[in-house]
C-alpha positions as CSV (number, residue, x, y, z in Angstrom):
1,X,-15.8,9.7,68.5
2,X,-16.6,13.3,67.8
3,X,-17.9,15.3,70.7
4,X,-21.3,17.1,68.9
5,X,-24.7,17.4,70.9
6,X,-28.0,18.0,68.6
7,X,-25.8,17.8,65.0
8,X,-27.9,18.5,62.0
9,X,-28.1,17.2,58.5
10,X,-30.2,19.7,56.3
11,X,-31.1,17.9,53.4
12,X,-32.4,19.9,49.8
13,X,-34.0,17.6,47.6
14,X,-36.7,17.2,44.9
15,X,-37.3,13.6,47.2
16,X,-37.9,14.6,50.7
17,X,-40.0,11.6,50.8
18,X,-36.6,9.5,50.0
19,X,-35.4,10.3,53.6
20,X,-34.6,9.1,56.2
21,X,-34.7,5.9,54.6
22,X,-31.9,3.9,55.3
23,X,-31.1,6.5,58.2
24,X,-34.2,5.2,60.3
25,X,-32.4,2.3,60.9
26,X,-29.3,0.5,62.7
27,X,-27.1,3.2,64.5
28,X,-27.9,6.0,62.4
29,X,-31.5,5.6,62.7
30,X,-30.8,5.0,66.7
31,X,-29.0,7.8,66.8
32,X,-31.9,9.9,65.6
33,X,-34.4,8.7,68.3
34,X,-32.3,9.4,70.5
35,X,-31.7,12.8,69.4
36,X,-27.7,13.0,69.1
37,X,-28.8,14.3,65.4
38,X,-31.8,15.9,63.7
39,X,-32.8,15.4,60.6
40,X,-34.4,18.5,58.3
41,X,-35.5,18.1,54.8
42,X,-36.1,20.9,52.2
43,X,-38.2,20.6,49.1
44,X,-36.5,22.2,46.5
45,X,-40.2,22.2,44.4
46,X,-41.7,24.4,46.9
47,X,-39.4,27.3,45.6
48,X,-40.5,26.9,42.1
49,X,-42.2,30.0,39.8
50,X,-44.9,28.1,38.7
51,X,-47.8,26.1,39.1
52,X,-46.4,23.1,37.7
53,X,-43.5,23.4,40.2
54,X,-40.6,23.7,37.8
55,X,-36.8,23.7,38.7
56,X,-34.8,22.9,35.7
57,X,-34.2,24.2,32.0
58,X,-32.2,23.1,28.6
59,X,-28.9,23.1,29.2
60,X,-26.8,26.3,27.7
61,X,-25.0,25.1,24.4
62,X,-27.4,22.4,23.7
63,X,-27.2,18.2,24.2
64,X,-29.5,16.0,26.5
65,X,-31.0,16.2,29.9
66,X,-31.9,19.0,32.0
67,X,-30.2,21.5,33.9
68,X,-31.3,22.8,37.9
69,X,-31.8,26.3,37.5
70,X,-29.7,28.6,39.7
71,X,-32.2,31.0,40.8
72,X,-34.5,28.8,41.9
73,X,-32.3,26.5,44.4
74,X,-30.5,29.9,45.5
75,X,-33.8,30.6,46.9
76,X,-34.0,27.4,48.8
77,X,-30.5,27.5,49.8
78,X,-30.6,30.9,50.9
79,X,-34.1,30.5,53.0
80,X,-32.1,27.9,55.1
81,X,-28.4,28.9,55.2
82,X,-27.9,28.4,59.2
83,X,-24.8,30.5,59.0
84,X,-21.2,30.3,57.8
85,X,-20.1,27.9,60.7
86,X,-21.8,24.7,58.9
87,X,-20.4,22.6,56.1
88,X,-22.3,23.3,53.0
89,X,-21.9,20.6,49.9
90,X,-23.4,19.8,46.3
91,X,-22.9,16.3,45.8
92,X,-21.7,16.3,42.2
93,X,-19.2,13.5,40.4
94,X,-17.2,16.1,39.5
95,X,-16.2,16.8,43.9
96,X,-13.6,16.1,45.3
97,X,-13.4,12.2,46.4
98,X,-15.1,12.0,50.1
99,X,-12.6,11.0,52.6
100,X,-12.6,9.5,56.6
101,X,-11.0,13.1,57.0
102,X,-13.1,15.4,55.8
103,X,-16.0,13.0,57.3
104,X,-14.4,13.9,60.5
105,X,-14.1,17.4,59.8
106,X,-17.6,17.7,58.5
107,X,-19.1,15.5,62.4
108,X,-17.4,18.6,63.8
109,X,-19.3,21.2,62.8
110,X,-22.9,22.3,64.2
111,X,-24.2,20.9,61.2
112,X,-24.4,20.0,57.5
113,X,-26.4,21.2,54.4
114,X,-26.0,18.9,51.4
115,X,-27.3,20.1,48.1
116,X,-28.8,16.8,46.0
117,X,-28.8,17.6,42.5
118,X,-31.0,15.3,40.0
119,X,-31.0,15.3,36.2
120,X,-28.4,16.2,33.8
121,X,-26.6,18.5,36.5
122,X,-26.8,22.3,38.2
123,X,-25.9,25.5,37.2
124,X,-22.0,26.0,37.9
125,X,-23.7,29.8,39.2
126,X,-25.1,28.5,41.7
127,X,-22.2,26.3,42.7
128,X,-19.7,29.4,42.9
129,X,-22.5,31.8,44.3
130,X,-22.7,30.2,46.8
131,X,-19.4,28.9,47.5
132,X,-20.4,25.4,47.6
133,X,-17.9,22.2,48.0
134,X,-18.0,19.7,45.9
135,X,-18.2,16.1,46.9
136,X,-18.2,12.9,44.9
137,X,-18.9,9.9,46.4
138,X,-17.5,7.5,43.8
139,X,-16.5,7.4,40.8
140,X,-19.7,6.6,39.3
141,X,-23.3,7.7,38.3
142,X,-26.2,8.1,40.7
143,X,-29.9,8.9,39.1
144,X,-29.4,11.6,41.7
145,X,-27.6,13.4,45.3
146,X,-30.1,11.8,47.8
147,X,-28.4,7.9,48.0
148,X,-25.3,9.7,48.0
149,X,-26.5,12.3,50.8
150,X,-27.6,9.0,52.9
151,X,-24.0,8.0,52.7
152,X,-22.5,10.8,53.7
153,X,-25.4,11.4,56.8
154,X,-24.7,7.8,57.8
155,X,-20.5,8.3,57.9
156,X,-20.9,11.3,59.9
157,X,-23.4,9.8,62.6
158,X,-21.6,6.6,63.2
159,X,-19.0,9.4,64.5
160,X,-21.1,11.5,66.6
161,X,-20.5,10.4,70.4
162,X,-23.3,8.2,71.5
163,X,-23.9,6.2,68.2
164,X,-21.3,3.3,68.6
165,X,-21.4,1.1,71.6
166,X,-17.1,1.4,71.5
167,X,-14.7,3.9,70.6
168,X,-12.5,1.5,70.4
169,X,-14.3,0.0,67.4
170,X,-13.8,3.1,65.6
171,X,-10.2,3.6,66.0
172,X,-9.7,0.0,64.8
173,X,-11.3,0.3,61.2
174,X,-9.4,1.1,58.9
175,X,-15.8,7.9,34.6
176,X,-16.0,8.5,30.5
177,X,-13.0,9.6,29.3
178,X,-11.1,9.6,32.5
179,X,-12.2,13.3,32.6
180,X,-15.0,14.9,34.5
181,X,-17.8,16.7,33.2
182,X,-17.4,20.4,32.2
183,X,-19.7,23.3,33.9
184,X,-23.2,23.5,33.4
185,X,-25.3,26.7,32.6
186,X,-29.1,27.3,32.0
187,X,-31.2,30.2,32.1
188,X,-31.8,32.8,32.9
189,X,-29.6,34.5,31.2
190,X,-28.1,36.3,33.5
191,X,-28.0,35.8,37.5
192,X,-26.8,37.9,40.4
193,X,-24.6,39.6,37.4
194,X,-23.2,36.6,36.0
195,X,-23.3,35.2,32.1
196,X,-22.7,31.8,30.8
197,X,-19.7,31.9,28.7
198,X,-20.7,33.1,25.0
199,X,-19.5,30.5,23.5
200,X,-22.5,28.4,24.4
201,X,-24.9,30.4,22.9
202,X,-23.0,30.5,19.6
203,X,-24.8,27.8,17.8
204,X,-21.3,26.9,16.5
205,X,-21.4,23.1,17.8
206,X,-18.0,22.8,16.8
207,X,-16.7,25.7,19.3
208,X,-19.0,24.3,21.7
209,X,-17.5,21.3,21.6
210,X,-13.7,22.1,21.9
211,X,-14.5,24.9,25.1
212,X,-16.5,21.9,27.1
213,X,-13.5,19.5,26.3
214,X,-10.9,22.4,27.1
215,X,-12.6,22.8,30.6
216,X,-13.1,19.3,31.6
217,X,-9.5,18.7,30.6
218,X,-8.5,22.1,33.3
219,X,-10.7,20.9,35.7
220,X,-9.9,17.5,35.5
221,X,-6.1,18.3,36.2
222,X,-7.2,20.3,38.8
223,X,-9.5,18.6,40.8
224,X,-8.1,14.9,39.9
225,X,-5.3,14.9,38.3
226,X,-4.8,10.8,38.5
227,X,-7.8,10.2,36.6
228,X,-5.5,11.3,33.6
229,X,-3.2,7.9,34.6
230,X,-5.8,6.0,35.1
231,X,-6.6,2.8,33.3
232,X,-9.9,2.9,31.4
């Protein structure tokens, strides 16, 4: 068990309704009654431009769904960055694959801000601006980052000291293509100096075309190289 007093989970989501959830219950919810981990939920909305409280924008390059704009979760992130000595993730199917390690890494820390992104996807900007992680879950497709934020909360509670009964019962236990998706880009235009790559805004579908399949090939053998062996 990890040795953590008051550990947070900082949750930025269009749904703060959605949580705890699942978390209120069992040990994790428990846990939070007990106060051996807090609970704080953002809503991404309330950082919006307009009246009609909107965060997303036609992707860059064209094709379906909607991107999160950059600017606008920046601001939420940035209103509630506790500081450089939390974990800070976007949960994205294009992370790295979660792992009992980097659970434990994560139970270690003060706290956690996880990033749930809904729609098609979220700016890369935003990703890199703010030097995000990227976790996946799975190697499948969630309507959105807040069942997969429940997962993660719950995996780094049951660790905290105080949830489980037994330490000893925790040191007994034990997508299309085969590539992942390439970067996404929306407006505006330009953000904290940066431009989407020209390309997108080509109108040459073509073009379009072989860049996104040129990056998801790089970042696939980058990030997970054994999805390229993989059966489909």
């Amino acid at each position: 068990m990890i040795k953590n007093d008051g550990f947070e989970a900082r949750v930025l989501t269009l749904f703060p309704e959605m949580f705890p959830g699942p978390l209120e219950h069992s040990l994790a919810g428990k846990a939070l009654k007990n106060k051996i981990w807090r609970l704080n939920t953002v809503n991404i909305r309330d950082y919006s431009e307009d009246k009609h409280g909107t965060v997303d924008d036609d992707p860059y390059g064209g094709g379906p769904g909607m991107i999160m704009r950059a600017d606008i979760l920046a601001k939420a992130f940035d209103d509630n960055d506790p500081g450089k000595e939390w974990e800070k993730i976007v949960l994205t199917p294009r992370g790295k694959p979660l792992t009992q390690s980097k659970i434990r890494d994560i139970s270690s820390k003060p706290g956690v801000v996880i990033i749930c992104g809904r729609y098609e996807g979220i700016d890369e900007r935003f990703i890199k601006g703010r030097s995000l992680e990227e976790i996946c879950i799975g190697d499948y497709i969630l309507s959105g980052g807040e069942p997969a934020a429940i997962i993660l909360i719950d995996a780094i509670v049951r660790l905290l000291t105080g949830t489980m009964g037994s330490e000893k019962s925790l040191l007994e236990e034990s997508f299309e293509k085969n590539l992942l998706e390439h970067p996404q880009y929306t407006r505006p235009y330009e953000w904290e100096g940066i431009k989407p790559p020209e390309v997108l805004l080509s109108g040459n579908h073509s073009e379009i075309e072989k860049w996104r399949n040129k990056k998801s090939l790089e970042d696939t053998k980058k990030r997970r190289p054994e999805l390229l062996f993989s059966e489909k």
